[in-house]
C-alpha positions in Angstrom: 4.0 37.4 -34.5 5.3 37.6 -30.8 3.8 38.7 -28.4 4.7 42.2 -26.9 5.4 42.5 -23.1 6.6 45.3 -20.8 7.5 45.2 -17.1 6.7 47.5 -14.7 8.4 46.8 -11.3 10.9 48.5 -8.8 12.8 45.7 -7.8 15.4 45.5 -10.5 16.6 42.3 -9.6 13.1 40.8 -10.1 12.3 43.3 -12.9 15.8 41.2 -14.5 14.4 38.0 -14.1 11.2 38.4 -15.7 13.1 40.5 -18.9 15.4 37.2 -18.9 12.5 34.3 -19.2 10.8 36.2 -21.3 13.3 36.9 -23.5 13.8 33.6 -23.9 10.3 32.4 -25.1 10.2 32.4 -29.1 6.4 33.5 -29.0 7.5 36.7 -26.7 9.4 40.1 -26.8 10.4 42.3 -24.3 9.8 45.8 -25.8 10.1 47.9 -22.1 11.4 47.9 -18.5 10.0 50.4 -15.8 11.2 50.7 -12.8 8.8 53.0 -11.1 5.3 54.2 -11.8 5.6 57.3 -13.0 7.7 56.8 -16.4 5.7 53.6 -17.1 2.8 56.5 -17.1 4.6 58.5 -19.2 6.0 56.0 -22.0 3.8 53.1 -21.9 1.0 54.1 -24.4 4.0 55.0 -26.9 5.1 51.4 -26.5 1.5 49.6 -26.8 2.8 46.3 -25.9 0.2 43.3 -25.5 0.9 42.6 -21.9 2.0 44.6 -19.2 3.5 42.9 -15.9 3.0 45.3 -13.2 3.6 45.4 -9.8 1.4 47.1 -7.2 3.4 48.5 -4.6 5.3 51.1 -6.9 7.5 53.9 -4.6 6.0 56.9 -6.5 2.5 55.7 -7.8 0.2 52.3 -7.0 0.3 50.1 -9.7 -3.4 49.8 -9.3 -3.8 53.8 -10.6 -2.3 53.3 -13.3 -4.2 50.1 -14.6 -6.7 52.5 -14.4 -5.5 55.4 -16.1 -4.2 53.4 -19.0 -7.0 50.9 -19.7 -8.6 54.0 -20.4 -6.2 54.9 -23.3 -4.6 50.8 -24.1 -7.9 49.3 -24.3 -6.2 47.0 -26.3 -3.3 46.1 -23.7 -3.9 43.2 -21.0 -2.5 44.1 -17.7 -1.5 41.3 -14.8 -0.8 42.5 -11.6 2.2 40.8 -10.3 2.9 41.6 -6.5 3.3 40.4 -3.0 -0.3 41.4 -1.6 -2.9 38.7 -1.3 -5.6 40.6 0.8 -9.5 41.2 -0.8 -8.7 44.8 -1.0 -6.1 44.9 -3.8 -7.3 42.1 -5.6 -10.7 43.4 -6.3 -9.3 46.9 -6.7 -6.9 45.1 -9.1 -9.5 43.9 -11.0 -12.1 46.7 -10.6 -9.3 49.0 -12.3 -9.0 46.9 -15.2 -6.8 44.6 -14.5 -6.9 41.1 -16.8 -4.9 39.2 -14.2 -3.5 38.5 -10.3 -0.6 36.5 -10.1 1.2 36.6 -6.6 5.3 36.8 -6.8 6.8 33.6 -6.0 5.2 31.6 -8.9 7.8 30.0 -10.9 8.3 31.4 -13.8 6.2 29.5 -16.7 3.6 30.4 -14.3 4.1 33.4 -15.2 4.7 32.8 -18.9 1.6 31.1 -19.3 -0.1 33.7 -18.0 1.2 36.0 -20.5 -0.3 33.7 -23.3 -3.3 33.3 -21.0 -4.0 36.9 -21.0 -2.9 37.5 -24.5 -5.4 35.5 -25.3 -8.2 36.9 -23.5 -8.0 34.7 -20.7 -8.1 35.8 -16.5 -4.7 34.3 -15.1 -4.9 34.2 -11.6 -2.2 32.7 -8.4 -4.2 29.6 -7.3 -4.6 31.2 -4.0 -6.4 34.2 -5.6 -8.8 32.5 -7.4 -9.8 30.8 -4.2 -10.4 34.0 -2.6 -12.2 35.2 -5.5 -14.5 32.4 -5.8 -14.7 32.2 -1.7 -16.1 36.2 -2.0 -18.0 35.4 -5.2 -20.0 32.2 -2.7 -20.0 34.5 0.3 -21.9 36.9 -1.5 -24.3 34.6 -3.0 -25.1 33.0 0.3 -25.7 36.9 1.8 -28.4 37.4 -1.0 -29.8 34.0 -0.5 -30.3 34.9 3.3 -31.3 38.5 2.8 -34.4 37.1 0.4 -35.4 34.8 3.5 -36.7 38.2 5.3 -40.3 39.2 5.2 -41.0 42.3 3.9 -41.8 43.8 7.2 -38.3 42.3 8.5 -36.6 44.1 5.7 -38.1 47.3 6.5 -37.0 47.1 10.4 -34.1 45.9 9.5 -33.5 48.8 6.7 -34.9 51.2 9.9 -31.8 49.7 12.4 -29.3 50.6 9.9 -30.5 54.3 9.7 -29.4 54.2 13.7 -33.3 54.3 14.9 -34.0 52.6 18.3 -36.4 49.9 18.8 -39.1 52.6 20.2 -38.6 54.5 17.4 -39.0 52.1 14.4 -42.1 50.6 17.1 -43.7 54.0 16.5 -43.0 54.4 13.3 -44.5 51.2 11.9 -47.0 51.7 14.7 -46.8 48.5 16.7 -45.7 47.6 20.1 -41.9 47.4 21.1 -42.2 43.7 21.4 -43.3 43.6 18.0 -40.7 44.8 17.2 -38.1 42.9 19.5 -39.5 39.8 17.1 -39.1 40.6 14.0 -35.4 41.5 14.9 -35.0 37.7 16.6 -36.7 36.6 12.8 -33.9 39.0 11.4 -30.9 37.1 13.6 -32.2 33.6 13.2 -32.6 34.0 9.5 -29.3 36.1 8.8 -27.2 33.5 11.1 -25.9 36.4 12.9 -25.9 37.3 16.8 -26.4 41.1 17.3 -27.1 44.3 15.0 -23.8 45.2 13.6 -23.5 41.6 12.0 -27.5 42.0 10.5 -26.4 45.2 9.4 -23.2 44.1 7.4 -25.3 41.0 5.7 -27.7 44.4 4.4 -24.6 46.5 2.9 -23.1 43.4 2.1 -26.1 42.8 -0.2 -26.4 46.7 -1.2 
């Protein structure tokens, strides 16, 4: 049984050339071509294909929305993202939406083939240069936890007090010590968090939220 895939991209000449390789696998069918966002909304569930290709940067609606509206509804459809953009943002929001792949545009084409079968098959096909900054993020994060655990309770609990916006007299007087106390634990903080002022400290806490 082939596999069913639909396209959803605004550049016709691209949207073309992925109908065209496709069409020429023996394991693969074409069954729809969108060329905005807001017909591939309306018609897509009534096709049900396996795969969707779908481009981000949509004129009328992000690609990323509706990923999200339709994994709702096509729980059974895998959707790769196929697009220009490389930044954090869009890749996680990608993915966060529902997205079962990342494959920047540009890869040759039994890239992009294989990603198909890839994803068909349960599989996360990603460009190699976004599952570097995946896996960059993924050890970023890991090394922010790691550093974060390094603080005493006490430094946790001025550093939690700095990122409310209280001053150094005020958390002082509130955990009832001395200013200098105070001044450090908040050296402890930087040295331990690798960081050199209170914005950086303060990031490595979100970060870690």
């Amino acid at each position: 049984m082939k596999i069913t895939v639909a396209i959803v991209e605004d550049d016709k000449n691209y949207n073309q050339a992925l109908q065209k390789i496709i069409a020429f696998q023996k394991d693969m069918e074409c069954v729809a071509q969108f060329y905005n966002g807001k017909s591939a909304l309306l018609e897509l569930e009534n096709t049900e294909p396996d795969v969707v290709l779908m481009d981000i940067q949509l004129q009328d609606v992000s690609g990323i929305d509706i990923v999200f509206q339709l994994t709702e509804t096509m729980p059974q459809t895998k959707f790769i993202m196929c697009t220009s953009f490389e930044d954090e943002e869009k890749i996680f929001s990608a993915l966060r939406a529902g997205a079962s792949g990342y494959l920047v545009k540009g890869e040759p084409m039994e890239k992009i083939i294989q990603a198909i079968q890839e994803a068909h098959l349960g599989g996360a096909p990603m460009s190699f240069a976004i599952a570097k900054r995946v896996l960059q993020h993924f050890q970023e994060s890991k090394v922010t936890v790691q550093s974060i655990a390094l603080l005493t309770v006490t430094e946790r609990e001025v550093l939690e007090l700095l990122a409310e916006g209280l001053l150094y007299k005020e958390i002082a007087d509130k955990k009832c010590v001395a200013k200098d106390t105070i001044k450090k634990h908040i050296g402890n903080i930087y040295r331990k968090l690798q960081v050199n002022n209170k914005i950086e400290a303060i990031n490595k806490l979100n970060h870690k939220n």
